[in-house]
C-alpha positions as CSV (number, residue, x, y, z in Angstrom):
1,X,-63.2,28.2,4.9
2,X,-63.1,25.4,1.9
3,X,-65.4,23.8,-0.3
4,X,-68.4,26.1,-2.2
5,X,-71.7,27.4,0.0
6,X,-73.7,25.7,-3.0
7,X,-73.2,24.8,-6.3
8,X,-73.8,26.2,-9.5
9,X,-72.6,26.0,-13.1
10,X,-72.5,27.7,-16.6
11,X,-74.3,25.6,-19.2
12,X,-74.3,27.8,-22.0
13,X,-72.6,31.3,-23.3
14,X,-73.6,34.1,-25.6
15,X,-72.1,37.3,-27.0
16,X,-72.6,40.4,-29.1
17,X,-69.6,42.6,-29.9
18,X,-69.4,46.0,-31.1
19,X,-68.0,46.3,-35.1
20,X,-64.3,44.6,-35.2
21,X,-61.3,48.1,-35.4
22,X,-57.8,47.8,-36.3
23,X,-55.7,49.2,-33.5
24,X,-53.2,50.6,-35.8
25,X,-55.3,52.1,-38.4
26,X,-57.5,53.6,-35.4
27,X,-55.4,54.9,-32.8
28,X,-54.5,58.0,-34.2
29,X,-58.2,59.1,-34.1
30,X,-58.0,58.9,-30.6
31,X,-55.0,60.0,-29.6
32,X,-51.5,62.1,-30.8
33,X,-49.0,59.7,-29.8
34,X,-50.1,56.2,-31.9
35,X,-46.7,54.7,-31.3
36,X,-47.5,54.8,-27.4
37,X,-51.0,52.7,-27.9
38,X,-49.0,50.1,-30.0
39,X,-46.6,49.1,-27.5
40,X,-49.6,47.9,-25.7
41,X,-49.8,44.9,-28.1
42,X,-53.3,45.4,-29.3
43,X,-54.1,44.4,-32.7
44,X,-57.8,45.0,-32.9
45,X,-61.2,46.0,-30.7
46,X,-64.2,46.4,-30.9
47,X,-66.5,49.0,-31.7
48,X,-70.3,49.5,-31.2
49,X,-72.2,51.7,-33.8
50,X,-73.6,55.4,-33.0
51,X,-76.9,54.5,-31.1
52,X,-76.0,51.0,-29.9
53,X,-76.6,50.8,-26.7
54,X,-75.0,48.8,-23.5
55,X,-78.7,47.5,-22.8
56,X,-78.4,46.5,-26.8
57,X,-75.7,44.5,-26.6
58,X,-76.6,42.7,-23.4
59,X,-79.8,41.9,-24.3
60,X,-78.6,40.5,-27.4
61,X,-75.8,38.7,-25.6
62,X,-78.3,37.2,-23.4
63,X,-80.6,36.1,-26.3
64,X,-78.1,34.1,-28.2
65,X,-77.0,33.0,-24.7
66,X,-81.0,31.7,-24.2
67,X,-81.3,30.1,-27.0
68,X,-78.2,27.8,-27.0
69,X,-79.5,26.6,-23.5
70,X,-83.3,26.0,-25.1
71,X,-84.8,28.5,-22.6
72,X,-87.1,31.6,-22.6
73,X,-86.3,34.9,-20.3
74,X,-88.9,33.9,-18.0
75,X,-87.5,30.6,-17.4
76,X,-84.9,33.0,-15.3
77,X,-85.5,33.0,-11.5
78,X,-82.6,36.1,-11.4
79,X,-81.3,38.5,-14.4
80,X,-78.1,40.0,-13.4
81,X,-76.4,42.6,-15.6
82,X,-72.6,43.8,-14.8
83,X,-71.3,47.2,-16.1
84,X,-68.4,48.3,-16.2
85,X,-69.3,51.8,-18.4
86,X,-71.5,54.8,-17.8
87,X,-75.1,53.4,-18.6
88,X,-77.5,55.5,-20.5
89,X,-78.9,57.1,-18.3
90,X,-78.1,57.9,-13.9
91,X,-80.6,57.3,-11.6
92,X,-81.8,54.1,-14.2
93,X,-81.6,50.6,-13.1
94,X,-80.2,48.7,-16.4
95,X,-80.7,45.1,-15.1
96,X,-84.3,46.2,-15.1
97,X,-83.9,47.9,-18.7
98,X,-82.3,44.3,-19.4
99,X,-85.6,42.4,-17.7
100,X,-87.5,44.7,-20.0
101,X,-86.0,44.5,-23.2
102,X,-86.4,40.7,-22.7
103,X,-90.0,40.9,-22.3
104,X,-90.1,39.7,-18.8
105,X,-91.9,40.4,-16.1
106,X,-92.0,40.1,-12.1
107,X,-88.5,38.4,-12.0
108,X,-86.0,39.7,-9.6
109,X,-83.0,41.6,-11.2
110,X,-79.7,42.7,-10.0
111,X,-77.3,45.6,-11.1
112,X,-73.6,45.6,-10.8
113,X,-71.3,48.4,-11.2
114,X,-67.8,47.7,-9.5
115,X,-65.9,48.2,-12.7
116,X,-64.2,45.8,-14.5
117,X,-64.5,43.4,-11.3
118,X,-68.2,43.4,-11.3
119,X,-68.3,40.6,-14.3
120,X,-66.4,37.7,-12.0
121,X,-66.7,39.2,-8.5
122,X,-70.8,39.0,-9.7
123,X,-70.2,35.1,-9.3
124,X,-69.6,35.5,-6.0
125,X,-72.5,37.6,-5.5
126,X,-74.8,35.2,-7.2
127,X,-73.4,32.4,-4.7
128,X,-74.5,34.5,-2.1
129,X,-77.9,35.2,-3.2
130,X,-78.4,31.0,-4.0
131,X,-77.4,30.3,-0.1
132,X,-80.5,32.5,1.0
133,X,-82.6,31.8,-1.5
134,X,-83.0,28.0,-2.7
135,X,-85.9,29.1,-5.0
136,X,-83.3,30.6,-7.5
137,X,-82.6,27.9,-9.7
138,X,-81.6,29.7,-12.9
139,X,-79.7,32.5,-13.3
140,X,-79.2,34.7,-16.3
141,X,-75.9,36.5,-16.0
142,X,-75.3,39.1,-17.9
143,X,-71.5,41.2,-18.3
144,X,-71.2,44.3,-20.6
145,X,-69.2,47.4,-21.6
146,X,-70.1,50.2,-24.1
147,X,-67.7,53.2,-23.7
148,X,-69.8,56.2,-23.7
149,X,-67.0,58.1,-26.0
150,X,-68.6,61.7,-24.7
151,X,-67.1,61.0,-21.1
152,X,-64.4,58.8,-22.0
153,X,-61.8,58.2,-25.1
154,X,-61.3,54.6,-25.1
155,X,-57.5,54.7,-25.6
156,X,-56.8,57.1,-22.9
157,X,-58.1,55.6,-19.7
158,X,-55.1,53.6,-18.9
159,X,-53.0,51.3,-20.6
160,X,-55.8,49.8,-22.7
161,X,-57.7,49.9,-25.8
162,X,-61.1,50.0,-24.6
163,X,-63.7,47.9,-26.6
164,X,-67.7,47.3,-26.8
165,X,-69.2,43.8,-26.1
166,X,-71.2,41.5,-23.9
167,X,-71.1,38.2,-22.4
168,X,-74.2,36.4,-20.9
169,X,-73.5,32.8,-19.1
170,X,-76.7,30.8,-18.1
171,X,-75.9,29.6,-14.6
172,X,-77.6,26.7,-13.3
173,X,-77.8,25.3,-9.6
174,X,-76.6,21.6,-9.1
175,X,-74.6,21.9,-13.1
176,X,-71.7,19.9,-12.7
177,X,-69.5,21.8,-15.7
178,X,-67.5,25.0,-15.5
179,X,-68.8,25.1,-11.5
180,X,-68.3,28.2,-9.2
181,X,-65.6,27.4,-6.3
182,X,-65.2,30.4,-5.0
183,X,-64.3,34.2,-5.1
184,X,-61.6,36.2,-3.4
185,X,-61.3,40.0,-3.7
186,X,-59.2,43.3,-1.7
187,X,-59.5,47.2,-2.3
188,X,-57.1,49.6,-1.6
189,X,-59.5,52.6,-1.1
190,X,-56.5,55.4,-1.2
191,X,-56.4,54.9,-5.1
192,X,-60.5,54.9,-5.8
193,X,-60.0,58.1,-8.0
194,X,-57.3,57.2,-10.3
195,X,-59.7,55.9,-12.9
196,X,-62.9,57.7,-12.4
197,X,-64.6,60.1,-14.8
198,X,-64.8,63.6,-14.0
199,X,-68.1,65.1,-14.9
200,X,-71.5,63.9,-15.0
201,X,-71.9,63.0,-11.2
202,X,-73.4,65.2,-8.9
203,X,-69.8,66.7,-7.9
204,X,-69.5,68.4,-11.3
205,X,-72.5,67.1,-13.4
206,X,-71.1,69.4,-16.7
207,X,-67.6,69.8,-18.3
208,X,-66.0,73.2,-18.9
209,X,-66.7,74.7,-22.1
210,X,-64.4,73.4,-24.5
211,X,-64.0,69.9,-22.8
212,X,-63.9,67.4,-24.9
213,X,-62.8,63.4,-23.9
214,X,-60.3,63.4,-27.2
215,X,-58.2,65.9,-26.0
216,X,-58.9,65.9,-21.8
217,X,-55.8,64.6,-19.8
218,X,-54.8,60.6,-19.9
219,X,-56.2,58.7,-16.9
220,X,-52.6,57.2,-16.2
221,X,-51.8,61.2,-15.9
222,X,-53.6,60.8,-12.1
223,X,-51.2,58.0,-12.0
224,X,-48.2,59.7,-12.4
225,X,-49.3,62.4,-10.6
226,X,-50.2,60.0,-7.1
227,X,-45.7,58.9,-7.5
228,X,-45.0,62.5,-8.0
229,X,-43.9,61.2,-11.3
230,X,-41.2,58.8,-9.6
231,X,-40.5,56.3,-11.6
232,X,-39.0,54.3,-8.7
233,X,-42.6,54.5,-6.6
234,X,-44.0,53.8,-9.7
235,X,-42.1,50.7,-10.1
236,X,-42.9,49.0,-6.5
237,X,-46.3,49.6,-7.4
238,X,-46.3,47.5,-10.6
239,X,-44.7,45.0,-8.5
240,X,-47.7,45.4,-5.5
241,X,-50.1,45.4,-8.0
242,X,-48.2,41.8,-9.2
243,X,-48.5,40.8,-5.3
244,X,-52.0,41.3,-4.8
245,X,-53.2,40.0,-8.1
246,X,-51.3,36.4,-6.6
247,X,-52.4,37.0,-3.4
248,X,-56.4,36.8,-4.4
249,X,-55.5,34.4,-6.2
250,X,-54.2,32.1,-3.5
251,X,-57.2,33.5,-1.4
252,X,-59.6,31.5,-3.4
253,X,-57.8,28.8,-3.9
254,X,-57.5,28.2,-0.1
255,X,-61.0,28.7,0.1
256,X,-61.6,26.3,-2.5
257,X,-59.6,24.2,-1.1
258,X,-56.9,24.0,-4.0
259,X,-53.2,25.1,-4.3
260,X,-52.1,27.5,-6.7
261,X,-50.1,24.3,-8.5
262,X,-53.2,22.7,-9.7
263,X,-54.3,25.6,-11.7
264,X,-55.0,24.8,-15.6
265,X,-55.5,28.1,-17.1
266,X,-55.2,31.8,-16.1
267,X,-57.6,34.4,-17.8
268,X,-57.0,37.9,-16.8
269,X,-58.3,41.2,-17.7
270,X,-57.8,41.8,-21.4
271,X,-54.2,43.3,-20.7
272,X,-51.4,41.4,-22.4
273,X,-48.5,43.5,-20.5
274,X,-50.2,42.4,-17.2
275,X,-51.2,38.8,-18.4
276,X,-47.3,38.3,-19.4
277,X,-45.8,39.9,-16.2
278,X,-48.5,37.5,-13.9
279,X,-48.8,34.2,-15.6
280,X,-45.0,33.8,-14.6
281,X,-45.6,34.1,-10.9
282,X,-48.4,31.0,-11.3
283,X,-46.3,28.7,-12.9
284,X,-48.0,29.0,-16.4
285,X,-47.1,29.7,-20.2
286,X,-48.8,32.4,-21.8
287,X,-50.5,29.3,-23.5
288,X,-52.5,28.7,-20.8
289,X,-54.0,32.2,-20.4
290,X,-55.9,34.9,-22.9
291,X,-53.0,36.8,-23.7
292,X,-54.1,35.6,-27.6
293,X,-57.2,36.8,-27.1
294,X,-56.8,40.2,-25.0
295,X,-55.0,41.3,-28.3
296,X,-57.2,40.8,-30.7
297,X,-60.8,41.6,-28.5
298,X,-59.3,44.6,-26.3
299,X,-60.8,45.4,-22.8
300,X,-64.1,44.7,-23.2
301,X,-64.5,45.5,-19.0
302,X,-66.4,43.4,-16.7
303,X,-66.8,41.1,-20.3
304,X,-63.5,39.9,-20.5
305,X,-63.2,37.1,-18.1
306,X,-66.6,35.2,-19.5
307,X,-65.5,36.6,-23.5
308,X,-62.5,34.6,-23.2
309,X,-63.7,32.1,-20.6
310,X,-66.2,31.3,-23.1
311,X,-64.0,31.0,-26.7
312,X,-61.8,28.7,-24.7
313,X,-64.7,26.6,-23.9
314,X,-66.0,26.7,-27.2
315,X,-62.1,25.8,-29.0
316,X,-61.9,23.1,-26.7
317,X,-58.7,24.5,-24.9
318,X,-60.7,24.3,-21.4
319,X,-60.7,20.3,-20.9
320,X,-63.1,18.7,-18.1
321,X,-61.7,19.1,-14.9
322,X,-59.3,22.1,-15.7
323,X,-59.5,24.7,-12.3
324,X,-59.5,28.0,-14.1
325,X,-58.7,31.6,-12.4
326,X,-60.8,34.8,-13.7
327,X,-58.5,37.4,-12.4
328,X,-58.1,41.2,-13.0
329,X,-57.8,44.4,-11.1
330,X,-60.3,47.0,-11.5
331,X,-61.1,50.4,-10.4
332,X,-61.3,50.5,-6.2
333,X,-58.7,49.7,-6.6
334,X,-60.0,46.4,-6.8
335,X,-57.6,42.8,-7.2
336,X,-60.4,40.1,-7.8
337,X,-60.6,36.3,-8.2
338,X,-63.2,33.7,-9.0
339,X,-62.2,30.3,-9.5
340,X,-64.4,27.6,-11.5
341,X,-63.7,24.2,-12.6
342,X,-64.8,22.6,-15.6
């Protein structure tokens, strides 16, 4: 299949970030080995203070995000709110904590929780929902990611410096700038526990006395552990992992009806190592993707994509026309792509 089901753009962008950290300065709060969280190539992230909330950020993201496009909440015909964290509370819909803390009524709302994918994979999902429903007109999407530091220590989840912040896009049917083409995703369900937390699910809904998220086990731990700590298996992993990220990538393309050659820019998941070891494989410089950015912002989750989608617009790096991949691979394991075009 080619060419988009309808057509929709983003007109406008907003953001809130938790309080700017130095990597360096910080890591050693976190964890025992520093040097190993340098080699990451992190410079800074982003912290949110004690009793900032992921509803607080996105409904400030989405407020600054309102007001650049001269509309009110209401004007919204759908709210949509990716998270890629623990929210505050389970059983609690946040996209309708969202709707509330924007003071709107009656207007339907939609929650996403795939992880890190659920930011770009959500466009998808929003094309969906346009095809059946020609009455939504206006969208108000919504990506955020608080690290609830009880569950989780931010530097030990995987190969990332985890960071606080929120994106909102106003997406508009019929926009002709930074248009939806498509979206392409696979999971490889065998690996859907490598990144998960451990307590606070019905499974085991309380930690052992003495747990503690600074000093539990790494999440790349349950990595090693799958390989049998074999670094060869490890290896032809990393280079799977490279193969799938292209292969989604090609997926939307083809159902965009575009070849991987005409791609402009490449914004990945705020992971230098894997931005460097795929922007190769498409033909780009580093240049052309956020590798700049994913140093200084850290993994802000289902945020990144739009965060950096977003600066580029704003610096003028994104030209008109440019076809632009949001890529990433999140927990599923999920490889993701959406492609727009500005």
């Amino acid at each position: 299949m080619t060419g988009a089901p309808v057509e929709f753009g983003i007109t406008h962008f907003g953001s809130a970030f938790g309080e700017i950290q130095d990597v360096e300065k910080s890591a050693s709060t976190y964890v025992p080995d520093p040097e190993r969280v340098l080699q990451w190539g992190y410079k800074s992230f982003h912290r949110a203070a004690d009793g900032v909330t992921a509803t607080d950020l996105a409904a400030e993201a989405a407020r600054e995000a309102l007001d650049h496009a001269g509309l009110a909440a209401a004007d919204a015909d759908l709210i949509v709110l990716a998270a890629s964290e623990l929210l505050e509370y389970p059983h609690w819909d946040a996209s309708a904590a969202l709707a509330r803390e924007l003071k709107v009524r009656e207007t339907q709302t939609l929650l996403l929780t795939e992880g890190c994918a659920s930011g770009v994979t959500g466009l998808g999902v929003v094309a969906g929902l346009m095809a059946v429903q020609p009455e939504i007109s206006t969208v108000l999407f919504t990506a955020v990611n608080r690290v609830s530091e009880f569950h989780r220590n931010r530097m030990k989840v995987n190969n990332a410096v985890h960071s606080d912040g929120a994106v909102a896009a106003i997406l508009r049917r019929g926009h002709g700038r930074l248009r939806w083409l498509s979206t392409e995703q696979l999971t490889d369900p065998d690996l859907c526990d490598w990144f998960r937390t451990d307590y606070g699910g019905a499974a085991a809904p309380l930690p052992p006395d003495g747990w503690s998220s600074l000093t539990a086990p790494a999440g790349h731990e349950r990595v090693q552990a799958h390989f049998q700590k074999e670094p060869r298996r490890l290896r032809e992993f990393a280079e799977l992992a490279i193969d799938r990220s292209v292969r989604v990538i090609d997926g939307a393309c083809a159902r965009a009806g575009v070849a991987r050659a005409d791609l402009a820019r490449f914004i990945y998941i705020n992971d230098p190592d894997g931005i460097a070891d795929i922007a190769p494989r498409l033909g780009l410089p580093l240049e052309r993707t956020n590798s700049a950015q994913a140093a200084e912002l850290g993994h802000m989750g289902a945020a990144d994509q739009l965060a950096c989608l977003a600066a580029q617009v704003e610096q003028g790096t994104i030209g008109p026309g440019d076809l632009v991949a949001l890529s990433g691979i999140s927990i599923g394991m999920r490889w993701y792509c959406t492609l727009v075009q500005a």
